[in-house]
N, C-alpha and C positions, 0 to 999 in steps of 0.2 A: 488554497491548496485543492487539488483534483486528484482524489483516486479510482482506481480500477479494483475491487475487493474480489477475491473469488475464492469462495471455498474449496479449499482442496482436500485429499485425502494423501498426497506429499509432492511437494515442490522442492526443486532446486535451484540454486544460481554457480555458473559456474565463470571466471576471467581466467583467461589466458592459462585454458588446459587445468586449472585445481577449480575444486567445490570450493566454493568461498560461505555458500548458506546452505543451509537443509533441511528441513522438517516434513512430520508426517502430518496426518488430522490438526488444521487450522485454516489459518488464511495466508495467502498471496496476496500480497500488498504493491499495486504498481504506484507510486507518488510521484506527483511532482509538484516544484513549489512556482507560486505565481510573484510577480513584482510587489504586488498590494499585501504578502502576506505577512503576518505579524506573529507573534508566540501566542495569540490567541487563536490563531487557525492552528497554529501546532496542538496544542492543548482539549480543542474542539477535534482534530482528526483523531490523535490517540483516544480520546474519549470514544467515539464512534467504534474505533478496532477493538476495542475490550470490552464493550456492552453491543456491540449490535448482536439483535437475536436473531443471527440465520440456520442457527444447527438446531436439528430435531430434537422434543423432546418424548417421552414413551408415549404419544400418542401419535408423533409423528409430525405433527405441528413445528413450525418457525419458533421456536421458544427459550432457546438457550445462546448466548455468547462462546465467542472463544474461550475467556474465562473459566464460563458454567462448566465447558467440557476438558478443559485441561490441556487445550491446545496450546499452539505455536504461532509466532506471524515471521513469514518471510516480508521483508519490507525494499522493495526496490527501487531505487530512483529513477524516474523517469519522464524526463522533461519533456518531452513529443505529446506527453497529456494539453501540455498549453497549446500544443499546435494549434493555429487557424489555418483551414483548408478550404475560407468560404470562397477565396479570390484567385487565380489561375490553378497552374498543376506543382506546386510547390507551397509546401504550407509556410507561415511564420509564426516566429516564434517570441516576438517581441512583448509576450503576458509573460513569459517565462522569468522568473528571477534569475541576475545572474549567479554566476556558479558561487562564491564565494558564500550570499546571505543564501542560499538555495542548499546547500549542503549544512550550513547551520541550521537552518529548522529541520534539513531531513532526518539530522542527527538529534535533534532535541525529539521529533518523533520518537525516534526510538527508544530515546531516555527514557518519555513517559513514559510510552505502553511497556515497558521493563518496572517501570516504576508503581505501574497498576496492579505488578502480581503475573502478566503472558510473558512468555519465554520469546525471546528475538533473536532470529538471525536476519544478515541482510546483506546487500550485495555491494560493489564498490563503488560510491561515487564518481558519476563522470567516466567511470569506466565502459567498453563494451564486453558486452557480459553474454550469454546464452542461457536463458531459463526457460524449465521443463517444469510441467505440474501435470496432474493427474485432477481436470475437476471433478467436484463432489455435489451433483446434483441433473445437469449444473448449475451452480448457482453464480451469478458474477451483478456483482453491483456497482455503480457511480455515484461517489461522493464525490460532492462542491463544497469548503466550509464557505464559501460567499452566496451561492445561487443553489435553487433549485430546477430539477431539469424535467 
């Protein structure tokens, strides 16, 4: 699984003209799932979304989670993370899981990190969507659960 993490201070998702997600203070969660991935990459991302320390703590430091601070994650699917762009002017997408076991772990993400105690909103599978955030820093981080970058 490959994310895009960015903290924000409020994001939205919207399909076809309605808000479908919303939150303030948390994270923007861009996801997508790859071919190789398993409920152990699902398990290892949610993990990551509800412990990583990127929000301030009174001194100012990287020292608190989503969790810590009582946030939100918007969590959005998005499979163009798998793109390769190394070979002409059109990327592929053939790391990509397809849609059917790709939206099962996108959705068991969201199980867990609900499951951890963060509050979820998220946007629609497969859908095309329009999302707005406001970063908070800015901070924007890449997570790999198979590699590091």
């Amino acid at each position: 699984m490959r994310a895009v993490i960015q903290r924000v201070l409020q994001s939205r998702v919207e399909a076809e003209g309605q808000i479908i997600g919303q939150i303030d203070n948390g994270l923007l969660v861009y996801l997508s799932v790859g071919r190789a991935d398993t409920l152990s990459d699902a398990e290892f991302m949610a993990d990551k979304l509800v412990n990583l320390r990127i929000f301030a703590d009174e001194a100012g430091k990287m020292n608190r989670s989503v969790l810590d601070v009582g946030g939100r994650v918007l969590l959005v699917s998005n499979f163009t993370l798998h793109g390769d762009c190394r070979k002409g002017r059109r990327p592929g997408f053939e790391a990509a899981a397809e849609a059917v076991d790709a939206e099962e772990l996108y959705e068991k993400v969201v199980f867990l990190v609900a499951e951890r105690g963060v509050g979820v909103e998220k946007g629609v599978f497969g859908e095309h969507m329009h999302v707005s955030s406001v970063n908070d820093g800015p901070v924007t981080l890449l997570l790999d659960s198979t590699r590091l970058f």
